[in-house]
N, C-alpha and C positions, 0 to 999 in steps of 0.2 A: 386645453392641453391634455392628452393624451402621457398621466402620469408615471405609468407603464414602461412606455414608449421612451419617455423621457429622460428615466431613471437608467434604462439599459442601452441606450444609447452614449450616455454619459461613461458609464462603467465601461466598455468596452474601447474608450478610447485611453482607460488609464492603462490596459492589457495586465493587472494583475494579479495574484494567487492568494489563494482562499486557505485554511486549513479548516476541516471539518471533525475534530477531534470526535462524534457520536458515531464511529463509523460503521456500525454495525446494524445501524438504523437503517431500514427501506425506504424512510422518508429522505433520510440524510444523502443516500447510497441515488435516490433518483433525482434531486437538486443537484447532484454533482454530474450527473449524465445531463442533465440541460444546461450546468455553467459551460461544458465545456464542448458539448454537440453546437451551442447557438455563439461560441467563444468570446463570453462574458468574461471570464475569466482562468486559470488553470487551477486543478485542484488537489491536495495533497490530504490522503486521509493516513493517519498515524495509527499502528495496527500493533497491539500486542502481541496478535496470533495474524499474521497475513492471512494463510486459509481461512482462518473464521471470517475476515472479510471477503475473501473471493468464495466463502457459501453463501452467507447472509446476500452476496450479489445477485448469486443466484437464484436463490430465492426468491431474490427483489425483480427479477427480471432483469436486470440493468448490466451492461455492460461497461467493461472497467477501462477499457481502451482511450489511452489519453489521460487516464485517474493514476494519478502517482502516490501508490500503496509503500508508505514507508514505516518500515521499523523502527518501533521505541528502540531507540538507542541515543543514553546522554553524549556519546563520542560524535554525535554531528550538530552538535548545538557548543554556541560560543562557551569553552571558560570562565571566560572577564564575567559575562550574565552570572553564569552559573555559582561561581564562587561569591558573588555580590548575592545573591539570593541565598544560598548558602548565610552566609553571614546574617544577615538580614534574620533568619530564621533563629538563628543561634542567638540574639538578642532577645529572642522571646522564650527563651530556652526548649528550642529544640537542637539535639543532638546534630552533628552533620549527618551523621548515616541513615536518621530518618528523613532529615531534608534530602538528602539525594533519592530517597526513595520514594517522596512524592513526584522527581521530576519522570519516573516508570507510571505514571498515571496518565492515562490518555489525555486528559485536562490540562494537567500542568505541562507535560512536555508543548500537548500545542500552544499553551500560552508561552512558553520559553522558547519554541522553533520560532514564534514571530518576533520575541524579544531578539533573539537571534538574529533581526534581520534574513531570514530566510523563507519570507511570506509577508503578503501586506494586510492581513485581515486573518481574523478568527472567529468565526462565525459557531455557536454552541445556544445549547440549552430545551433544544426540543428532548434532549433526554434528564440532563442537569437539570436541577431547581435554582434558582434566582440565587439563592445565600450560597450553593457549589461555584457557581460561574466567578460571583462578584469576588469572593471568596482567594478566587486561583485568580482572577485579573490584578487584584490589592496587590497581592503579594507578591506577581513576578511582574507585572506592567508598571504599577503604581499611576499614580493620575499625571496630569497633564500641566506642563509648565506654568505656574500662577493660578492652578486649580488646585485645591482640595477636597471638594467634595465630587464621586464621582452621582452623577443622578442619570434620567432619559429624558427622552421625548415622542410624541406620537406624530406620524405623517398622517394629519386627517386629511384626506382627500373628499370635496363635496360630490354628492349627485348633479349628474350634467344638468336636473332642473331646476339645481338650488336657487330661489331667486336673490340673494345675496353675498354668496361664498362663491366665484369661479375659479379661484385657482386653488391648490393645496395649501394647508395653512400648518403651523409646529405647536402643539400643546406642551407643555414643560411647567412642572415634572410633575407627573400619572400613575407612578410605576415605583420610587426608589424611596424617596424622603419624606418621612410622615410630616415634619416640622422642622422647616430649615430657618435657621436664624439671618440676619443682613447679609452677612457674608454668605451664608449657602447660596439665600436666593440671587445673589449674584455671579455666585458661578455658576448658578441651572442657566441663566441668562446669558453669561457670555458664552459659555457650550452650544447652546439653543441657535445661538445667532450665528455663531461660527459655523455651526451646520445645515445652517439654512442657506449662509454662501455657497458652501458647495454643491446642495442640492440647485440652489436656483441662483445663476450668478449674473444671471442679466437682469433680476428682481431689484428693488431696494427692500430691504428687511425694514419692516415696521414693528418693533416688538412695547407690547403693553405689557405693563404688570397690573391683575388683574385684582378689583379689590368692590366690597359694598359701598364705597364711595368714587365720588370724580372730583379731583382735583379739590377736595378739602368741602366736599357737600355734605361730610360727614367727619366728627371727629372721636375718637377711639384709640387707646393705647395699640391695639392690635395690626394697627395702619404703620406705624409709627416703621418697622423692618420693611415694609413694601415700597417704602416712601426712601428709604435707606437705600434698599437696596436697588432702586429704579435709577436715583443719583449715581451711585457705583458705580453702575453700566454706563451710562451715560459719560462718568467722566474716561472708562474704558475707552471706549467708540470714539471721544468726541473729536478723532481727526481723521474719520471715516465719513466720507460724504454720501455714502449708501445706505448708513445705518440711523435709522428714527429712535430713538429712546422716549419712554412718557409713563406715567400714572399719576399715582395708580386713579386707574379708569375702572368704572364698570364698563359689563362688558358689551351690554348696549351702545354704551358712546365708543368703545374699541371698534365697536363692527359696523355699526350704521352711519351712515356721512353725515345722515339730519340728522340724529341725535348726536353727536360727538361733534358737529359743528354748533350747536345749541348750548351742548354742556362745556366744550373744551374746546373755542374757537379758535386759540393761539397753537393748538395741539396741530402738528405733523403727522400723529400717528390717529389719532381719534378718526373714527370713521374707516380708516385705512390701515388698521393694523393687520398682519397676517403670522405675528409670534405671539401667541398668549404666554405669560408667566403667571402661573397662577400659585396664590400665598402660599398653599397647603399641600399635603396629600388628599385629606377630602375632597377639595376645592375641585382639583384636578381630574384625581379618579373620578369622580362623579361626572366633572365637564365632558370627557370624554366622550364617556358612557352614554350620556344626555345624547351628545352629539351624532353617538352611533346609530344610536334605539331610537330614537325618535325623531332626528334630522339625516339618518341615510348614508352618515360618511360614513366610507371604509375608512378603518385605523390601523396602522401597519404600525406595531409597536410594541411593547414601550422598545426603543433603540438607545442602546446605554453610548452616555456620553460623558466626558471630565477625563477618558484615561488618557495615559500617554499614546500608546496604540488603539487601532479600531479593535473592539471587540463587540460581539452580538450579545443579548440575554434571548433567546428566542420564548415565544409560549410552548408551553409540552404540548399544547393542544393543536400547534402548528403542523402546516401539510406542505408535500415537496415544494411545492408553488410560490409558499412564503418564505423557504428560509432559501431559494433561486431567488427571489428579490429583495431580501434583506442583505444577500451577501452582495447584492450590489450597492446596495445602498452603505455598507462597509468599507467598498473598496474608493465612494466617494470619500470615507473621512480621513484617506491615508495621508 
């Protein structure tokens, strides 16, 4: 499968709008000349100073035609949000005229234009850091109905020669939660899975939780939340005929058919898993990492998931090309 391919094809039949609140970014400035030249999606960049974005365009080479440059202005965003956020802030004791004056931040307005319903995706963070994004999404998105924690996940896509990985697989969570308890790891899991429907909906989701034991070959107070929260999901799913729930597995029997028909014969998912949950942020980060450096996947990620709306955390280290396919991959979670 041509994952690429796959992912923009997908996007382009949902036809919807992105906001890129970095607008001033030449990286930012030339993903929005390719969502909207290759018409993935339409794009709205929220401008404190207009000119400063139609120079920084210039600059950038790119042209704006088609890019709908809109002024901060609270007057085109819902009330009803706005006073709930308002509120919401004054709980923590902020004043209202300083909460209204975060919604003049390029950040928070684009997060409040989507809350508004007046865009399906927000797509940020090649200029924000992780704690600005997550930060402005808590607070005017908040998470997602029966979720409370928000976490991510990575699309590892393997090398066409991997001799056992062909299709793309979801690592969760890589990126957000150093130490998530039962409950966390349950919602990185039901987010994870939920999003791997939408990426792949002709797939069955196999997701393992990943652990130094299979099926009780090992026993450890430390298992004891993976073992919790692998049940949770499962009783989530279990009137979903597409979705495998199991652990906790290592991740030799999640991935390999002999080994996980060996270790975890009655297992669905053993052998066949393509969701990793893994216990930790260690655990994770490092799987990744593993996975990158020295088995060849590309990782498009971490892609924050748990909010109510889609929002991106991009790397600052990211180039026009990745936040063009992240923001597709945004307008899959709408």
């Amino acid at each position: 499968m041509d994952i690429r391919k796959h992912i923009l094809d997908l996007a382009v039949k949902v036809k919807g709008k992105v906001i890129l609140p970095e607008s001033t970014d030449a990286r930012v400035l030339k993903a929005a000349q390719m969502l909207v030249k290759d018409d993935i999606a339409s794009v709205v960049l929220p401008a404190s100073d207009v000119k400063a974005v139609e120079d920084a365009a210039v600059e950038a080479g790119v042209d704006l035609s088609g890019i709908e440059v809109v002024q901060i202005d609270r007057a085109v965003l819902d009330d009803k949000h706005v006073e709930v956020f308002v509120a919401s802030r004054a709980r923590k004791g902020m004043n209202p005229e300083d909460a209204l004056k975060l919604l003049n931040r390029p950040l928070y307005f684009a997060m409040m234009y989507l809350k508004s319903g007046k865009c399906d995706a927000c797509v940020c963070g090649a200029v924000y850091d992780t704690s600005d994004v997550l930060r402005a999404s808590m607070q005017v998105i908040g998470t997602a109905e029966g979720i409370k924690l928000v976490s991510s996940y990575f699309l590892m896509i393997p090398p066409e020669s991997h001799p056992v990985v062909k299709e793309a697989v979801l690592f969760a969570d890589c990126g957000v939660n150093p130490d998530p308890g039962a409950l966390g790891l349950r919602d990185i899991a039901v987010a994870t899975i939920g999003n791997f429907q939408k990426l792949f909906p002709a797939r069955e989701a196999n997701a393992a939780f990943l652990s130094f034991s299979t099926k009780g070959s090992a026993v450890h107070k430390t298992l004891d939340k993976t073992i919790e929260a692998m049940e949770l999901t499962k009783k989530y799913f279990e009137e979903q005929k597409n979705v495998n729930v199991d652990g906790e597995l290592q991740f030799d029997a999640a991935i390999m058919p002999a080994v996980g028909k060996r270790k975890a014969p009655d297992s669905k998912v053993a052998g066949n898993a393509n969701i990793f949950i893994f216990p930790d942020l260690n655990a994770g980060n490092i799987g990744y990492k593993m996975a990158e450096r020295l088995g060849g996947f590309q990782a498009l990620g971490p892609i924050v998931q748990g909010l109510a709306l889609p929002v991106s955390d991009l790397s600052r280290g990211c180039n026009a090309d990745d936040i063009y396919l992240v923001s597709a991959i945004m307008l899959l979670q709408k």
